[in-house]
C-alpha positions as CSV (number, residue, x, y, z in Angstrom):
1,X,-2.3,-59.6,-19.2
2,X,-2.5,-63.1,-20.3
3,X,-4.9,-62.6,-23.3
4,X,-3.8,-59.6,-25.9
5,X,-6.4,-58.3,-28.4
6,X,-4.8,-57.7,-31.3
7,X,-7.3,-55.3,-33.3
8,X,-4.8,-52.9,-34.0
9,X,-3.2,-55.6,-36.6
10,X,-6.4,-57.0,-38.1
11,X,-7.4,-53.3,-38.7
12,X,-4.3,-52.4,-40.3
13,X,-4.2,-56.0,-42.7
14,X,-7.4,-54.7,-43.2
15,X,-7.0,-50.4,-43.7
16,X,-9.9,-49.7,-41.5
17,X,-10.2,-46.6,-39.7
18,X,-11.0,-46.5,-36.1
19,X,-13.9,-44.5,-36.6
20,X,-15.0,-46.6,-39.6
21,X,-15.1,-49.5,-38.0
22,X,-16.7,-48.0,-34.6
23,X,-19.5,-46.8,-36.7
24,X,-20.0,-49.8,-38.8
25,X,-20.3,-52.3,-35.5
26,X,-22.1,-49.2,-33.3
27,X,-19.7,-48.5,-30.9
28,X,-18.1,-45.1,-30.2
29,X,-14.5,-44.4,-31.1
30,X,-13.4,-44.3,-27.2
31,X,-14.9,-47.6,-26.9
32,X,-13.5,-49.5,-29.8
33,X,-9.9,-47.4,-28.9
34,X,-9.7,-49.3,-25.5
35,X,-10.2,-52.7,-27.0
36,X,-7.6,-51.7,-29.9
37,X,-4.9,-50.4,-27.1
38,X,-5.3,-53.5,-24.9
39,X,-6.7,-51.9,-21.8
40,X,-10.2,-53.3,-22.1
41,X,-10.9,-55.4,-19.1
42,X,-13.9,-57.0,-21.4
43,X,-15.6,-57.8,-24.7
44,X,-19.0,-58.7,-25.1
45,X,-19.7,-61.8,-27.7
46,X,-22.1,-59.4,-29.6
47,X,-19.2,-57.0,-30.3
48,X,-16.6,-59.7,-30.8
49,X,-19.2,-61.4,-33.4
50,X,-19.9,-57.8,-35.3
51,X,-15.9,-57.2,-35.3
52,X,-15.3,-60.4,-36.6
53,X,-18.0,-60.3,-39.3
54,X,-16.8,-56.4,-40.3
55,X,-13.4,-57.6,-40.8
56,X,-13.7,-61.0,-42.5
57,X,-12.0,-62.9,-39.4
58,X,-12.4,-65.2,-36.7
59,X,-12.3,-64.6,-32.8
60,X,-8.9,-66.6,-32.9
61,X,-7.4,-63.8,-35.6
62,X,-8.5,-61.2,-32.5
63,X,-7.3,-62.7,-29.5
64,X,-3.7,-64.1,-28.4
65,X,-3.2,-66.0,-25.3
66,X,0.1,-65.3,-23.6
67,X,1.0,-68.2,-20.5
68,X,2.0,-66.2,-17.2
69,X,1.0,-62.8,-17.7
70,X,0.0,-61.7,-14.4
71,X,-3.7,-62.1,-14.2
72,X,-3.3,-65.9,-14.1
73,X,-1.2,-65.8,-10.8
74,X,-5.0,-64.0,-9.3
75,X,-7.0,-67.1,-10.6
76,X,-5.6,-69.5,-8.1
């Protein structure tokens, strides 16, 4: 995958619980566990903006973009 959410390291700078931060933004903890392992196929900007303004970041400090994961070889 091209882009890589890295939640799981802005919640561990951060020492937030899974189930903290699910309930503080109002998502359940299967929800917010497939963003933080990577398989999420989608974010909504309403969720990016409440993880971004529960853990003091930006959407930059959230998302990595990685040239020629495989995705990018569909978008042609």
């Amino acid at each position: 995958m091209s882009i890589i959410f890295r939640l799981d390291r802005m919640m561990a700078d951060r020492k937030m619980p899974l189930n903290e931060l699910a309930r503080r933004i109002g998502l359940t903890d299967s929800n917010l566990s497939i963003l933080k392992t990577g398989k999420a196929r989608a974010v909504r900007v309403s969720t990016l903006n409440a993880l971004c303004r529960e853990l003091s970041c930006q959407p930059g400090d959230l998302l990595e973009y990685v040239p020629g994961g495989p995705e990018e070889d569909n978008d042609e």
